[in-house]
N, C-alpha and C positions, 0 to 999 in steps of 0.2 A: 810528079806530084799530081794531085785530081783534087776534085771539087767535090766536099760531102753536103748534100742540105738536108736540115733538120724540120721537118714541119709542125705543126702546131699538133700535139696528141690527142689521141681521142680520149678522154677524160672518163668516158664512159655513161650512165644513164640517159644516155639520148642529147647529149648535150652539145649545141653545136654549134656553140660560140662561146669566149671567154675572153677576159681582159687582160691584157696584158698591161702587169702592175709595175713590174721594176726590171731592171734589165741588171746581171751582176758579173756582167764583160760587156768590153768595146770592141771593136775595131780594131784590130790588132793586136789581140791580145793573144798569147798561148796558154790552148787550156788542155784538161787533162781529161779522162774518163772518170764520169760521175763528178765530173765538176758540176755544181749549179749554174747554168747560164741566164735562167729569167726565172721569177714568179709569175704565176697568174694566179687570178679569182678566177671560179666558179661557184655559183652557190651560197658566194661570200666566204668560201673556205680556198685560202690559198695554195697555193699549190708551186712546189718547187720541181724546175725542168733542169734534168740531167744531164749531160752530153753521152754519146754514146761510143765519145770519138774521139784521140788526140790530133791536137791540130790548131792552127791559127785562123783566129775571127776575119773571116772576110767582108761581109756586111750584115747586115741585120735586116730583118723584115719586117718592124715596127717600132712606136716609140708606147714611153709609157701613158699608158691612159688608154691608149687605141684598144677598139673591139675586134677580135681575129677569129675566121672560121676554121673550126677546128679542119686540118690539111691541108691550110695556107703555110706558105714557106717563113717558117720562125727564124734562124741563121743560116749560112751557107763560110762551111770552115771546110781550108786546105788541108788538107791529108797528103799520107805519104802512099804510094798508089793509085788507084785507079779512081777512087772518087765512086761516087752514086750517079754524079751524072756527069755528061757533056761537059771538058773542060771549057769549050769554047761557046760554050750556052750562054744565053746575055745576062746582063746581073740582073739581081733580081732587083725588083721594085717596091718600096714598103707597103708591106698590106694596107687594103683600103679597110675602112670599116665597115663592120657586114649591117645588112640589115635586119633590124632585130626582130624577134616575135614578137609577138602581143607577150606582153610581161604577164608572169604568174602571180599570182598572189604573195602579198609582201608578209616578208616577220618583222615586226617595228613593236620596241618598247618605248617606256619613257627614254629613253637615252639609246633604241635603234640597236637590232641585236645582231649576231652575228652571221647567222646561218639563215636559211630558209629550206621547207622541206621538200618543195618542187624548186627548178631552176629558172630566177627571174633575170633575163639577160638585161645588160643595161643599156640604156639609150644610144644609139648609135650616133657618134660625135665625132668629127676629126680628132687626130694627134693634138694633145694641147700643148702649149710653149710654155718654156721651161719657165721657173720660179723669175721673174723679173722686177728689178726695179728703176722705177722711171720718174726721177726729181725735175721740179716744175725748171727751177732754174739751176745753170752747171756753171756759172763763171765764175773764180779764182777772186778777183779781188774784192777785201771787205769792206761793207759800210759802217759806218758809227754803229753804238747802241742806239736805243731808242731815241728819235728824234725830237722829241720833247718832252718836256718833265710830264711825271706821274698826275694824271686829273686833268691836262690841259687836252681836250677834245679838237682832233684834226679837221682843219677844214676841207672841203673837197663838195662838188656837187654833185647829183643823184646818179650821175653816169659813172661819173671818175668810182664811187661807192661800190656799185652793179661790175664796174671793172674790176676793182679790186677784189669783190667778194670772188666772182669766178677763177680769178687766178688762187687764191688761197691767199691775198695778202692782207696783212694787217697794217691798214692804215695809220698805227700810232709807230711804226716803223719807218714810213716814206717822210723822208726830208720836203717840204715842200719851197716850189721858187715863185709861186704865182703872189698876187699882191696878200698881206699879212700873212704869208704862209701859205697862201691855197695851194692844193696838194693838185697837180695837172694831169694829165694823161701823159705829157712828155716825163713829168717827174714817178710814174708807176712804171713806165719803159727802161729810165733810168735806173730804176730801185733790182729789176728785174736782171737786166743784165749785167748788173754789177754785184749780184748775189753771189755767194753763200752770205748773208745778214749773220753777224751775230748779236741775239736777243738778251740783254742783261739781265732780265729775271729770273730765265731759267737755264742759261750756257747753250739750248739749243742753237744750231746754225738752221737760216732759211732752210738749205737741203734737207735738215733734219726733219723738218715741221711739213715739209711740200712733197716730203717721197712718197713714191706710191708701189706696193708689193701687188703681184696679183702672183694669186697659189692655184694652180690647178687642181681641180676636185675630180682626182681620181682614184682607183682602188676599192676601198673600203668606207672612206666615206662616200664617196659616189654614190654607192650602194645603201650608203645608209639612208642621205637625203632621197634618192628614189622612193626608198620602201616608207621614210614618215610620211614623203606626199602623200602616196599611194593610200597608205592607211587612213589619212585624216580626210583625204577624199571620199573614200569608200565607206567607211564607219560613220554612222552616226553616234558617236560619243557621247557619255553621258558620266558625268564625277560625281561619287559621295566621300565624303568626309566626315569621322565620325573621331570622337574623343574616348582613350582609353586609359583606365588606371591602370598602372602594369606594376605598383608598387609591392605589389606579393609576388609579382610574376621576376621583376628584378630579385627579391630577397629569394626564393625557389633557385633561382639561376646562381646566384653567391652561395648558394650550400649546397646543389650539386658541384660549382668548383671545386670546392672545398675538400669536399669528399672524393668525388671523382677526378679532378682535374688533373694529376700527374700523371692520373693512370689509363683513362682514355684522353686527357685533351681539354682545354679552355671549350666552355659554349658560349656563344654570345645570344645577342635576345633572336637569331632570324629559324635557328632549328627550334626552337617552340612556337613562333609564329607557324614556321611549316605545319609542324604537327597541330594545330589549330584549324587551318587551310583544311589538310587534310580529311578531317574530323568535320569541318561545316561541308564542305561538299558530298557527303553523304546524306544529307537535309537535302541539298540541291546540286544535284546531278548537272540542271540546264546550265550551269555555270563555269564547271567541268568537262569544258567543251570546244569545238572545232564549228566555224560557220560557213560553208561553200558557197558563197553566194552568187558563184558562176552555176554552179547544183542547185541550189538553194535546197539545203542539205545540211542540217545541224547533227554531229555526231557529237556524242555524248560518251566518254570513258569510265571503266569503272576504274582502273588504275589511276595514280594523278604520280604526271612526269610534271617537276614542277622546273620550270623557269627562273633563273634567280639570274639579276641582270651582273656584270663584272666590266670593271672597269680595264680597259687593256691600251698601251701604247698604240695600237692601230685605231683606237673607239674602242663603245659599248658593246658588249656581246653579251650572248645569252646564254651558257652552257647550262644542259640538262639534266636534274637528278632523278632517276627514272625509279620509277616504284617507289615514292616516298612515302604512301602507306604503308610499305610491307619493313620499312626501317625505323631504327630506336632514334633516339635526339641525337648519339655521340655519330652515326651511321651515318646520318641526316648532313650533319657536323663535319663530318670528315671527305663524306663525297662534295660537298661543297668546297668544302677547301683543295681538293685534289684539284676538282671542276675546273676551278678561277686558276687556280696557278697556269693550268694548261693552257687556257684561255690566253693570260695575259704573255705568255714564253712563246707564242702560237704554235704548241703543239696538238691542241685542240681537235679532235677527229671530227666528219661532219656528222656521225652518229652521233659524237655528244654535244655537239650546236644546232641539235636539230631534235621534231618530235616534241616539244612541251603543250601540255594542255590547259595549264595557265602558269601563270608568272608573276615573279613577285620582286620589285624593282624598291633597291631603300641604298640612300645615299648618306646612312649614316648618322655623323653631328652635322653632315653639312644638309640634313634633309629639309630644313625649313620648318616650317609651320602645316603650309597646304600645299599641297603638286597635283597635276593633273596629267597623270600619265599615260602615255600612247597606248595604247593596246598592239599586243603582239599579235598580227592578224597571223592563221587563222583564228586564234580564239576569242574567245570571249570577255571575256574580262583581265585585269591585272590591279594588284593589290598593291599600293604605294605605301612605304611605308617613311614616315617623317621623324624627324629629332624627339628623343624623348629630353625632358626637361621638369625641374620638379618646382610646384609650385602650390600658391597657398591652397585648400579646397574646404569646403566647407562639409565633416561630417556629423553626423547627430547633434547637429549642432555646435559643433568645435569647428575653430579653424586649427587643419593642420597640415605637414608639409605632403606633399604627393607627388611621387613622380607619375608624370604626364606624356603619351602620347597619340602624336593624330595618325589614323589611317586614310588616305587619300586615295581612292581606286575607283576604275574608270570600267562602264560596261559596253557594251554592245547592244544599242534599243534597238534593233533590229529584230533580236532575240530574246533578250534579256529585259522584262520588266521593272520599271523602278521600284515596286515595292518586293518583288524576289531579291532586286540588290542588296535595299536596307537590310531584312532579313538577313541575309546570308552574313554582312558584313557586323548587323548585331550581335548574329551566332559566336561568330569570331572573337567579338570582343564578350561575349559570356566564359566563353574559354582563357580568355588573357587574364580576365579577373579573376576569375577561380579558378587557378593554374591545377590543382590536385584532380579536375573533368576531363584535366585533358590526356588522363592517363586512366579512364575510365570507360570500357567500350560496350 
């Protein structure tokens, strides 16, 4: 028998570190060729590692969370044969975590996207421990319910109070033995180690109300809250908010269904929003754009790869619909629905979580009223889109019903001008009202 080690891949584009997200063998395990043994992130696009080799798991070179330089020792599994290396070489040691670069430039939406289009390594942190839970108090036997009726206010002085607050207890629970009830320090020590308490109002036990989880933030979110820092550091952000009647632009969308909808597909309201986007970024190029500001270097596209944020069991991610001018609504329609599914299955390539030159972030019924949404740095801007909802309005002097919605989008003053905002996102909503413009070039 010999000894095979597998080291950490080179990933390719210059990449020379990556995180090791989930491990999917242990220690003893037997695995096969082309088995999956680890994920990693790069890039924020995961990556599944293979085995190249039948054989039994002998140790591992890291835990999940750890950052590993690419050609550090990732498993070391027994074979039959010769092995790669020295049977008698010492075990190896779990990789340490490397030291990172100066982080690249973040991609961060309202809700933190998936990819980025240079690689931002993440902060270099020991191995985190595992998922734990840690209850203030763990002893067996119970106390009464509440120690005094409903309204009667416990006694205790400003220490015994300061004591209980820090532990997490609630004084209408501690029996007290001091004169009329006063609640002592011996009687909170008491209370303590005779817990799990069960509380009558709501069947909670102490342990229940005292536990404390801590979850390591690694993977994907890691990456996520890096890149909002990053973004909200660096950008000076700036939100408009504007009110749009979309009440022609709904009735337009129910008679293309109608007509069309068996035969290309349902639309919803966000491929004519595109097509809208589209169309106003032609007015304004500066908006349609990338900001370097390690270059300090604004590129401006004439294609628009748009950004639509997707909700996915790992987080938000951003997959791309590239050339959304040169496409019809149902195109528009369909590559988004392909997009998100990919996204959300992670089958997602980093070509298509990557590359947008603005974005357009809408959470639906649940979108609110107002959002102020992150900018997907590099670019410029990103277009919020909130709940529509129908309500009374007042026209030619009638009131009558209207559906209603706000757009919420956030710029780049670095770049971007407040009053080119307004403009552009007027633009927009000139198009949503008069839905027949936006099919006029």
């Amino acid at each position: 028998m010999g000894i095979h080690v597998i080291k950490m891949p080179d990933i390719g584009e210059g990449i020379a570190e990556v995180e090791l997200v989930a491990w999917n063998v242990k220690v003893g395990d037997m695995i096969v060729e082309d088995q999956v043994m680890a994920d990693v992130m790069t890039d924020k696009a995961t990556i599944e590692i293979p085995s190249p080799v039948h054989g039994k798991v002998l140790a591992l070179g890291g835990a999940a969370g750890q950052v590993m330089a690419v050609g550090s020792e990732l498993i070391r599994i027994e074979v039959e044969g010769a092995g790669n290396v020295d049977a008698n070489a010492a075990a190896p040691v779990a990789a340490a975590p490397t030291t990172p670069a100066p982080a690249a430039k973040p991609a961060v939406t309202a809700a933190a996207p998936a990819v980025v289009e240079k690689a931002a390594p993440a902060t270099s942190t020991p191995a985190p421990a595992a998922v734990t839970t840690k209850p203030v108090a763990a002893k067996s036997n119970s106390l009464p319910s509440a120690a005094r009726a409903n309204g009667e206010k416990p006694i205790a002085s400003p220490a015994v109070r300061r004591r209980a607050w820090d532990l997490g207890i609630e004084l209408q629970f501690v029996p007290g033995t001091g004169t009329a009830g006063r609640i002592t320090h011996e009687d909170l020590e008491a209370y303590v180690a005779r817990g799990p308490v069960s509380i009558a109002s709501g069947g909670s036990s102490y342990r229940e109300l005292h536990e404390e989880t801590a979850i390591p933030v690694i993977g994907l979110r890691r990456k996520i809250a890096q890149k909002m820092q990053d973004a909200k550091r660096r950008i000076p952000h700036f939100s408009y908010v504007e009110e749009v009647d979309v009440t022609e632009l709904e009735a337009l969308r129910t008679q293309l269904n109608q007509k069309w909808g068996k035969e290309r597909g349902k639309l919803s309201l966000l491929p004519l929003l595109m097509r809208a986007v589209v169309l106003a970024v032609r007015d304004y190029p500066q908006i349609n754009a990338r900001y370097d500001d390690e270059a300090g270097v604004v590129t401006q596209f004439a294609a628009v790869h748009l950004g639509i944020a997707a909700q996915t069991p790992a987080g938000l991610m951003v997959p791309v619909v590239r050339h959304a001018e040169a496409r019809d609504l149902w195109s528009n329609a369909n590559e988004m629905g392909r997009l998100a599914e990919a996204a959300r299955t992670g089958k997602a390539t980093r070509e298509e979580l990557s590359g947008s030159t603005i974005t357009i972030s809408s959470l639906g019924a649940l979108g609110g009223i107002v959002s102020t949404p992150v900018i997907n740095s590099p670019e410029v801007a990103i277009i919020g889109v909130n709940k529509m909802v129908e309500r009374p309005m007042i026209r030619n002097g009638q009131v009558v019903a209207r559906k209603m919605m706000n757009l919420s989008s956030s710029f780049d003053h670095r770049v971007v001008d407040g009053m080119d905002a307004a403009q552009f996102i007027q633009t927009i909503r000139g198009y949503l009202e008069c839905p027949a413009t936006l099919f006029i070039e």
